[in-house]
C-alpha positions as CSV (number, residue, x, y, z in Angstrom):
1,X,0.0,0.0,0.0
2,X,0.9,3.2,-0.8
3,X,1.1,5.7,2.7
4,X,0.4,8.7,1.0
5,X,-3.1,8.1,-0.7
6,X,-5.2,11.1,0.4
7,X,-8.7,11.3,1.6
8,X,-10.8,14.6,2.3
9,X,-13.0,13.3,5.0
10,X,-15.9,15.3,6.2
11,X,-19.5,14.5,7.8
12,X,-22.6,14.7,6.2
13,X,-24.7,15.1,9.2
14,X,-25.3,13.7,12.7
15,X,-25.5,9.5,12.8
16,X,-28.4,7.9,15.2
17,X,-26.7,6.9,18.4
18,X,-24.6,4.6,18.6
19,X,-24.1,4.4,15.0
20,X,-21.0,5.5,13.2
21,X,-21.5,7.4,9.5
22,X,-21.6,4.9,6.8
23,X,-18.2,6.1,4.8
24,X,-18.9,7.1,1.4
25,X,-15.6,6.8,-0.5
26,X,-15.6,9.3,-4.2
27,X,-13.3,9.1,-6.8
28,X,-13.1,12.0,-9.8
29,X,-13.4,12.1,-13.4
30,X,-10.2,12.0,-15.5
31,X,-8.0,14.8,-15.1
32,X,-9.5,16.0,-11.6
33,X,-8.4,15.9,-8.2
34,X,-11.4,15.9,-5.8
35,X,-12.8,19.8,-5.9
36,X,-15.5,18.4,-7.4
37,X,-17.0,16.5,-4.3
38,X,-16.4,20.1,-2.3
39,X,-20.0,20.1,-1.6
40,X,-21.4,16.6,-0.7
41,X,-21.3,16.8,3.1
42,X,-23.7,19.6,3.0
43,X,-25.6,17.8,0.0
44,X,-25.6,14.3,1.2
45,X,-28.1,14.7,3.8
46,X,-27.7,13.1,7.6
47,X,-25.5,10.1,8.1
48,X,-23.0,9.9,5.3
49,X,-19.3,10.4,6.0
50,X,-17.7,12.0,2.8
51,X,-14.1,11.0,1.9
52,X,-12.8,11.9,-1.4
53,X,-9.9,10.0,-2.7
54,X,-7.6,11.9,-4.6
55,X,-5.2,9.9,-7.0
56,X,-1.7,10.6,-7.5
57,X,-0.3,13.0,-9.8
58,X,-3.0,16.4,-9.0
59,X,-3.5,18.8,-6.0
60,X,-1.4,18.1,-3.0
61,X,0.0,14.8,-4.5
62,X,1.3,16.7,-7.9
63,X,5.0,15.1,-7.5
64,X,4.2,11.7,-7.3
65,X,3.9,9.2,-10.4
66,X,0.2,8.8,-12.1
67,X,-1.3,5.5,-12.2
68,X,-1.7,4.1,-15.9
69,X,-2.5,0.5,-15.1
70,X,-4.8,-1.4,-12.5
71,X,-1.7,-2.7,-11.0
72,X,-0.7,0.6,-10.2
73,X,-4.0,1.8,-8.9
74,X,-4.8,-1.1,-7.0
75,X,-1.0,-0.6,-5.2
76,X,-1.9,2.8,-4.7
77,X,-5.6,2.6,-3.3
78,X,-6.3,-1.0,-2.3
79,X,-4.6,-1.3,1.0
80,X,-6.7,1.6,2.1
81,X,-10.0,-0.2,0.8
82,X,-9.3,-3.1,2.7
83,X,-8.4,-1.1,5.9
84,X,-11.6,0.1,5.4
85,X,-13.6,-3.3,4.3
86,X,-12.6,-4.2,7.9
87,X,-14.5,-1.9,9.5
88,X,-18.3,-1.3,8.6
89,X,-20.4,-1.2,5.8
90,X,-19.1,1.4,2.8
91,X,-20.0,3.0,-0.5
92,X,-18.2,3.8,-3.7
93,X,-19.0,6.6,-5.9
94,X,-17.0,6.7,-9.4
95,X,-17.8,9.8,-11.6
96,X,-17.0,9.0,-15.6
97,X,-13.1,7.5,-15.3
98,X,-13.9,7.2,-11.4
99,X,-16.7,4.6,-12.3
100,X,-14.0,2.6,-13.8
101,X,-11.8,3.1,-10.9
102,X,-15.2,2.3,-8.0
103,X,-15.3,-1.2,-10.1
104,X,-12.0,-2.0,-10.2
105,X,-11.4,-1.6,-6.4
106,X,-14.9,-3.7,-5.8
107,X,-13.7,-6.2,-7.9
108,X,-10.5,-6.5,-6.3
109,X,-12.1,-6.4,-2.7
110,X,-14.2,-9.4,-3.7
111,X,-11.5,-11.3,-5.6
112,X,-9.5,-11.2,-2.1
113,X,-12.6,-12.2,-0.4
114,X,-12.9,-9.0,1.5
115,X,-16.2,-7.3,2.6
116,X,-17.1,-5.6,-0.7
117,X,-19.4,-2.3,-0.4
118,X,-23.0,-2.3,0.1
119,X,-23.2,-0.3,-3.1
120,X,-21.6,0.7,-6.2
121,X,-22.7,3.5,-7.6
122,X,-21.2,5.2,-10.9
123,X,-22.2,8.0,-12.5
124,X,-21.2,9.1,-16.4
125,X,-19.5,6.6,-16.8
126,X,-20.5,3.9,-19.8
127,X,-19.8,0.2,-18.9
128,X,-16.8,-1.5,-19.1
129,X,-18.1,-3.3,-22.3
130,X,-18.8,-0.4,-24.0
131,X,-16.6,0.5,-27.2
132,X,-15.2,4.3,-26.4
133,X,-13.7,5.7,-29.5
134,X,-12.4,8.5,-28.0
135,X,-10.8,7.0,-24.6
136,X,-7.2,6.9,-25.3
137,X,-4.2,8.3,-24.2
138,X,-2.9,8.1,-27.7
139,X,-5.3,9.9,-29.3
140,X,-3.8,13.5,-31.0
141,X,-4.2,17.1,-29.6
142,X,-6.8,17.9,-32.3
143,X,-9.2,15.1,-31.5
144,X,-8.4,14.8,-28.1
145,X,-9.5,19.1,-27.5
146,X,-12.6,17.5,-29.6
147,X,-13.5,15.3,-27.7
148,X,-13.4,17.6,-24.6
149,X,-15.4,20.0,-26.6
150,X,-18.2,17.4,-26.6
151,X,-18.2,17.0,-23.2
152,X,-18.2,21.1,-22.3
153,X,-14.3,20.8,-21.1
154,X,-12.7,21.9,-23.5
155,X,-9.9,25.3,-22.4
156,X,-10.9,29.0,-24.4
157,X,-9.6,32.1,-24.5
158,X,-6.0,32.1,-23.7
159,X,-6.3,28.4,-22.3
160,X,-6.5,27.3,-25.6
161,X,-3.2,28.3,-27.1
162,X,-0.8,24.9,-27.5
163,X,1.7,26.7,-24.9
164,X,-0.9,27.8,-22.3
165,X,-0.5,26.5,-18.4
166,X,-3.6,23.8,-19.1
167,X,-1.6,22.5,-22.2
168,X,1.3,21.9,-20.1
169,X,-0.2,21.0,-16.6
170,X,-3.7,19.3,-17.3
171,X,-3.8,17.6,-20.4
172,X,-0.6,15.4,-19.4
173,X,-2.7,14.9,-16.5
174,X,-6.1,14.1,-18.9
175,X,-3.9,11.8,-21.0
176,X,-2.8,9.6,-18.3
177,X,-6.1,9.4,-17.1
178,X,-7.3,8.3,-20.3
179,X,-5.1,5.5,-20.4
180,X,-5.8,4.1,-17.0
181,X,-9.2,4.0,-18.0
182,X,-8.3,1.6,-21.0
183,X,-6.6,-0.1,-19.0
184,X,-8.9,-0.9,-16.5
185,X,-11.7,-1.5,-19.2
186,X,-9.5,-4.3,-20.1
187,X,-9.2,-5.5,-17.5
188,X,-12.3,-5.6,-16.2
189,X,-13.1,-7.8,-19.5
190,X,-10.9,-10.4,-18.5
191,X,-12.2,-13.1,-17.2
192,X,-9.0,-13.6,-14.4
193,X,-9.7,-9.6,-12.9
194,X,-13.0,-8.7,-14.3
195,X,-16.9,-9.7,-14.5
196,X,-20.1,-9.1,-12.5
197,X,-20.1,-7.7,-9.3
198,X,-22.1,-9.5,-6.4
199,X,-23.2,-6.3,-5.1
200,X,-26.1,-4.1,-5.9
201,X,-25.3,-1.1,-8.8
202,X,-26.5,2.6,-8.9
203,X,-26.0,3.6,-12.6
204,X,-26.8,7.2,-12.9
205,X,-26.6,9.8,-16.0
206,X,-26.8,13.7,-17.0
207,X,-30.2,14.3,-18.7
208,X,-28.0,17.0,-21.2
209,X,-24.9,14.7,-21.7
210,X,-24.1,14.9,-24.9
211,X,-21.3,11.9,-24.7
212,X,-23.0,9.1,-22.0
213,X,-26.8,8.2,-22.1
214,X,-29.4,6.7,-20.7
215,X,-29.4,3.8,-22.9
216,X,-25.1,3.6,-22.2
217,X,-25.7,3.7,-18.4
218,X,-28.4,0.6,-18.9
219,X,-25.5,-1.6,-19.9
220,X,-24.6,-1.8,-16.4
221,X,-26.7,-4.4,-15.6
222,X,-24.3,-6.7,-17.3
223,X,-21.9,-5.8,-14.0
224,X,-23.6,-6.9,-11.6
225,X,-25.4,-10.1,-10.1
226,X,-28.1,-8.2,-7.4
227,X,-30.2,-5.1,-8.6
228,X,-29.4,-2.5,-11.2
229,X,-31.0,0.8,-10.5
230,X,-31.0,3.6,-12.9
231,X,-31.5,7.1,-12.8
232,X,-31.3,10.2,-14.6
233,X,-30.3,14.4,-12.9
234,X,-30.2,17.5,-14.3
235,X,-26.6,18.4,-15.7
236,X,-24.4,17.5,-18.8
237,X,-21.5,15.1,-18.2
238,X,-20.5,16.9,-14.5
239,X,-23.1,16.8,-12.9
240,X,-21.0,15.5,-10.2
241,X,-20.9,19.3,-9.3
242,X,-24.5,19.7,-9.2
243,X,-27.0,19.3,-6.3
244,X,-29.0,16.7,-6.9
245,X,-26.3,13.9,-7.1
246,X,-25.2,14.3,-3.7
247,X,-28.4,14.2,-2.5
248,X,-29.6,11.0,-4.7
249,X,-26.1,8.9,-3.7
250,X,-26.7,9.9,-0.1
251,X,-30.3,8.7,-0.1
252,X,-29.1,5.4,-1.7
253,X,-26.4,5.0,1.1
254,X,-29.2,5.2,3.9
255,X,-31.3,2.7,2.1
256,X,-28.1,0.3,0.7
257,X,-27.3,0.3,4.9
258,X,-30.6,-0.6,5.7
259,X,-31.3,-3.0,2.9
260,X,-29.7,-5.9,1.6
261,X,-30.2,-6.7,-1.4
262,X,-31.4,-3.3,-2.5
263,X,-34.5,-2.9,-4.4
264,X,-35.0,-0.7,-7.1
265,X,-38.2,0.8,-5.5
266,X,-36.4,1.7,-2.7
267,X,-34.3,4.5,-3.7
């Protein structure tokens, strides 16, 4: 394990007595750190314990080395997972790449026989089966700053010129991202580190994304062997900034710690 993965823990309200917070662990979209989750304690509602995992290579861990591979993820993120396996119920919440990265840390919970969470929940993020044209590292500058203009990302005004701070600081960042995803996509469809989840899934998608669907976000249900549950917020593809997300994922934690298996007319 690697000591210096960093959380950004914080409570989302008061827990009945007697009863610890169930711990809600987030992870970003490519090229993030965790600003993104800066509202969730106050968003979440009562009884969720917020904790953000920020990923090597951004914020306050700039100087270390990015993970490319699930190997170097899962030395990087697992140790803490199974710390925390050990000690109560938990949620994962993956945004678009952090989907990938939710399923690939359940997977590897289960595979080492490990508690795994009560829920995974992903949000913009297509299934691992799902053929993503534009998800590589290796794509070019032109169709890479395409791509980001289809999601709403995409750097203007001064930001845009090839030798602008975001060229030289984010899109390394974004590219690396990128080909951890495809990465763990791969792995996921392989058979040895990959398949169904025996845990219940939250898929959920941005009713103005212009990149993941509805109909992408149904393919989930190929994941997982207990309930899929679907739903659809307000937002394009980052709505993980947005209010009702918080709010939906934190409802689904109460209900995911009270229920087992979760029904999709609970949420």
């Amino acid at each position: 394990m690697n000591g210096s993965v960093h959380t950004a823990a914080a409570g989302g309200g008061p827990a009945p007595a007697g009863r610890p917070p169930l711990r809600l662990y987030c992870f970003a979209h490519a090229g993030a750190g965790v600003t993104g989750f800066a509202r969730w304690p106050t968003r979440s509602g009562p009884d969720i314990d917020i904790r953000p995992m920020l990923l090597p290579g951004r914020d306050s861990r700039r100087h270390e080395r990015r993970p490319t591979t699930r190997t170097a993820l899962l030395e990087d993120l697992l140790g803490v997972l199974a710390d925390a396996a050990h000690h109560g119920p938990y949620v994962l919440y993956g945004h678009s790449l952090g989907g990938m990265v939710a399923y690939t840390l359940a997977r590897a919970l289960t595979d080492k026989g490990l508690p795994p969470p009560v829920l995974l929940a992903v949000g913009a993020c297509p299934p691992p089966h799902a053929v993503l044209a534009h998800h590589s590292g290796e794509l070019s500058d032109e169709r890479l700053l395409s791509f980001l203009g289809d999601l709403g990302s995409a750097p203007t005004g001064l930001l845009a010129d090839p030798d602008s701070v975001w060229h030289r600081t984010v899109l390394p960042v974004l590219r690396d991202d990128l080909r951890l995803g495809a990465d763990l996509r791969a792995a996921a469809n392989d058979p040895a580190t990959g398949g169904p989840l025996p845990v219940p899934v939250l898929a959920v998608d941005g009713q103005s994304d212009r990149v993941v669907d509805a109909k992408a976000m149904d393919g989930w249900r190929r994941w997982t062997t207990g309930p899929l549950v679907r739903r659809t917020v307000p937002g394009d593809h980052f709505f993980v900034r947005g209010r009702e997300i918080p709010r939906l994922i934190g409802r689904a934690c109460r209900v995911a710690r009270r229920t087992a298996p979760l029904s999709g007319g609970q949420l």
